[in-house]
C-alpha positions as CSV (number, residue, x, y, z in Angstrom):
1,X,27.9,23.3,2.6
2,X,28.6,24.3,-0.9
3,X,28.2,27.8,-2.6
4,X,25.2,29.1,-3.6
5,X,24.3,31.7,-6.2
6,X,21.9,33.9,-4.0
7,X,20.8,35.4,-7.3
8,X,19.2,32.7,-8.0
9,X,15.5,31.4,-6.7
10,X,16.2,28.5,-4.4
11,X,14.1,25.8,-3.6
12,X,13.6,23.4,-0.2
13,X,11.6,20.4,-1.6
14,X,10.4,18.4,1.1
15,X,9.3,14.9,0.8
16,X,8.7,11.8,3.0
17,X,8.8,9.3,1.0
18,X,10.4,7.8,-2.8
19,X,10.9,11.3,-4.0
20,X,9.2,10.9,-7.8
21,X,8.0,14.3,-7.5
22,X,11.0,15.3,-6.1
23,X,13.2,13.8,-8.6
24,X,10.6,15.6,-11.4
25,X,11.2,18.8,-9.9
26,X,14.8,18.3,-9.8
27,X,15.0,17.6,-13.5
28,X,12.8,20.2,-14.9
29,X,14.9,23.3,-13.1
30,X,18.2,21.4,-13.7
31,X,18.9,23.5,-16.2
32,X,17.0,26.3,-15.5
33,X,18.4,30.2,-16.0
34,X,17.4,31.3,-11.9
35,X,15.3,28.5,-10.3
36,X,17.1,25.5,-8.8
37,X,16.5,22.9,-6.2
38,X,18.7,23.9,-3.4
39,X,17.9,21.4,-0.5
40,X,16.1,18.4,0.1
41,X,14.4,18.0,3.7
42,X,12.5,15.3,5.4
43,X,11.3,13.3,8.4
44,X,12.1,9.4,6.9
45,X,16.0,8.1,7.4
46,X,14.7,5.9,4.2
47,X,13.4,8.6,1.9
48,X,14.5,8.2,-1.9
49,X,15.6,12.0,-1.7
50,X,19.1,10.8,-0.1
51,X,19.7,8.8,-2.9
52,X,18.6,11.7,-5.1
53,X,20.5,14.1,-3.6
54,X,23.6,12.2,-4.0
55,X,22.5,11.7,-7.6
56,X,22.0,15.5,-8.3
57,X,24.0,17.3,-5.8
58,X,21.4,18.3,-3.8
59,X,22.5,18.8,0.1
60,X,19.7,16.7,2.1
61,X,18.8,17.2,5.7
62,X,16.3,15.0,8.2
63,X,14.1,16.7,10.3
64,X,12.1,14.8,12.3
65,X,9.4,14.8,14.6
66,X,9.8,17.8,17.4
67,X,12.4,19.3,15.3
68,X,10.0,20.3,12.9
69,X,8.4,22.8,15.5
70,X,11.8,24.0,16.9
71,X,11.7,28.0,14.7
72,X,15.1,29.0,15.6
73,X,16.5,26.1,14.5
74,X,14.4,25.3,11.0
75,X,14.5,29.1,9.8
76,X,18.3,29.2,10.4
77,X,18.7,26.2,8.4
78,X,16.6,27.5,5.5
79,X,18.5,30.8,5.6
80,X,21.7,29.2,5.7
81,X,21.0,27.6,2.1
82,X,19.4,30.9,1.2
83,X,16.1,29.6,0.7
84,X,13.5,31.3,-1.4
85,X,10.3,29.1,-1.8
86,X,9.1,25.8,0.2
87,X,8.0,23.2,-1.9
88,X,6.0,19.9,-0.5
89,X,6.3,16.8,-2.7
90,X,4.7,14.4,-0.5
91,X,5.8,15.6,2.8
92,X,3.7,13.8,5.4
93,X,4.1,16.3,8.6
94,X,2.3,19.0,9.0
95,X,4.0,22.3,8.2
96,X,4.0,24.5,11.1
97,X,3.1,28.1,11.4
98,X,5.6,29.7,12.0
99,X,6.6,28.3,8.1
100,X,3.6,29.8,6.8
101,X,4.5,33.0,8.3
102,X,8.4,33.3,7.3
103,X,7.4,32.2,3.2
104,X,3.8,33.8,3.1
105,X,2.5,32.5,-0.3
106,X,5.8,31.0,-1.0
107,X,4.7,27.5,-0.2
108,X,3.6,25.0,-2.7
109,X,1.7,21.4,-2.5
110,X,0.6,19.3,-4.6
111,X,-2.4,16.7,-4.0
112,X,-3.5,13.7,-5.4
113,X,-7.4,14.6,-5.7
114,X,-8.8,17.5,-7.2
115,X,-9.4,19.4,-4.1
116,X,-11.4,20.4,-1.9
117,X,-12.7,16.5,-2.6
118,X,-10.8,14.1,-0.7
119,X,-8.4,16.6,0.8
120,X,-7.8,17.0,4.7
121,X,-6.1,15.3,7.8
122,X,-5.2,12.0,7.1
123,X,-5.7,12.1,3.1
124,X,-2.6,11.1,1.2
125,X,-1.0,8.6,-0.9
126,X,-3.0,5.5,-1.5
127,X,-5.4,6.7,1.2
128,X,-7.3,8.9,-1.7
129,X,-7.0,7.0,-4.6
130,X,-8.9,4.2,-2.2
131,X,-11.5,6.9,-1.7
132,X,-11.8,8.0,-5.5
133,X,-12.0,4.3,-6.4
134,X,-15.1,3.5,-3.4
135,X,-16.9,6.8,-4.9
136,X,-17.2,5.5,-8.1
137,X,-15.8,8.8,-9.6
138,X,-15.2,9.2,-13.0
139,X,-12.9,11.9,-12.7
140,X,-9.8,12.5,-10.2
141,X,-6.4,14.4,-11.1
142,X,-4.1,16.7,-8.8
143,X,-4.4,19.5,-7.6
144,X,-1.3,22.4,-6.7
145,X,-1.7,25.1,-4.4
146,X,0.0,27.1,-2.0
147,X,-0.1,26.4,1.9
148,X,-1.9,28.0,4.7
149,X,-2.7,27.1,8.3
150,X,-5.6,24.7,7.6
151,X,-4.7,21.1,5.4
152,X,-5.3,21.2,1.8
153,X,-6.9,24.5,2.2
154,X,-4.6,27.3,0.5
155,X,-5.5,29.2,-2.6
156,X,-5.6,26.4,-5.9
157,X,-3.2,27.3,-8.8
158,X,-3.7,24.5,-11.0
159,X,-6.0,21.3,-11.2
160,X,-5.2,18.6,-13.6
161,X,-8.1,15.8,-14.2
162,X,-7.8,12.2,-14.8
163,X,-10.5,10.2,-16.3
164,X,-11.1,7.0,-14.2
165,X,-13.0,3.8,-15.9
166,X,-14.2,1.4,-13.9
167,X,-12.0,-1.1,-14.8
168,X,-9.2,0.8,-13.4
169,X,-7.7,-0.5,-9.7
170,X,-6.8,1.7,-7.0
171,X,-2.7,1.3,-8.3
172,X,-3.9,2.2,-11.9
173,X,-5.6,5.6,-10.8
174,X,-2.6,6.4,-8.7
175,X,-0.5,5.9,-11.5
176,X,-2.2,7.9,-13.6
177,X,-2.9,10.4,-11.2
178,X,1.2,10.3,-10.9
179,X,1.7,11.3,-13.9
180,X,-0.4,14.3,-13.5
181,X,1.8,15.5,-10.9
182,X,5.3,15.1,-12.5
183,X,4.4,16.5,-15.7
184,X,2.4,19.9,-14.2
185,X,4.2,20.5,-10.6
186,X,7.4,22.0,-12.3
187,X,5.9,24.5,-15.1
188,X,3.2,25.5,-12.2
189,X,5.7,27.0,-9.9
190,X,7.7,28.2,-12.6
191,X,5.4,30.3,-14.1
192,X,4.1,31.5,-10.4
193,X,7.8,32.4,-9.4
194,X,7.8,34.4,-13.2
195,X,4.5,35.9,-12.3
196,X,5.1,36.9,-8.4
197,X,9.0,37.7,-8.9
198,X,12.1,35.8,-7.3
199,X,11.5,37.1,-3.7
């Protein structure tokens, strides 16, 4: 494991899947005075963040189904990179409790619906943008909050709206919805780690 700068804010992004966000995130604190992305976790042997850790330097490491829920184990592993804040960039698992408890409103989603519409179990990915489309909506966006026990649930600390036309598809409100979530997910927790302090 390399050094780390424990003056610094460190962040575990976790992510299941391409890593967009992830790679976003990466970017916008590359350069940053204090706040840096530390660690990359997640539950998918073919998640793009391996490729992006080996891209940015970023130390990577798979947890996967019961490991999730082993404490000892997960909080050592933060700790051992000096962790600061948790950050979910399409992370597919539930986080477990005892997270929420170690990094009490240092947890941050973000979600592709402007919550609480279309939010819960089982609402992700394409699986929204499908609903938004069937609704007939005119208006979707993300939504960023932080994390408590219940899905999608946690206090909201930023929405950003998408207008939808109807001639758009289900990969063309994703898309746009995609942007969304690049562009507002970095400056959001930056200015709530400015706001709240670095611990």
């Amino acid at each position: 494991m390399k050094s780390v700068d424990q003056k610094q804010v460190h962040l575990a992004v976790f992510a299941s899947g391409g890593g967009s966000n992830a790679k976003a995130l990466t970017i916008f604190f590359k350069n940053h005075d204090y706040i840096r992305v530390s660690l990359f976790v997640t539950n998918n042997p073919q998640s793009g963040v391996f490729a992006l850790g080996k891209e940015y330097d970023v130390p990577v490491q798979i947890i996967s189904g019961k490991n999730l829920l082993e404490e000892s184990a997960v909080l050592q592993m933060l700790k051992s990179y000096h962790i600061d804040y948790l950050v979910l960039a399409g992370f597919l698992k539930k986080i477990p409790d005892f997270l929420v408890i170690a990094f009490p409103n240092k947890i941050f989603n973000i979600h592709p619906s402007l919550l609480p519409k279309y939010g819960g179990k089982g609402m992700y990915g394409h699986y929204v943008h499908e609903a938004v489309k069937r609704s007939g909506d005119t208006i979707s966006g993300c939504t960023i909050h932080l994390v408590n026990e219940e899905y999608d649930k946690g206090s909201i600390l930023h929405q950003s709206k998408v207008l939808i036309t109807s001639d758009m598809e289900v990969g063309d409100i994703a898309s746009a919805v995609l942007k969304e979530e690049h562009s507002s997910f970095g400056p959001v927790i930056e200015t709530y780690i400015q706001t709240h302090g670095r611990v």
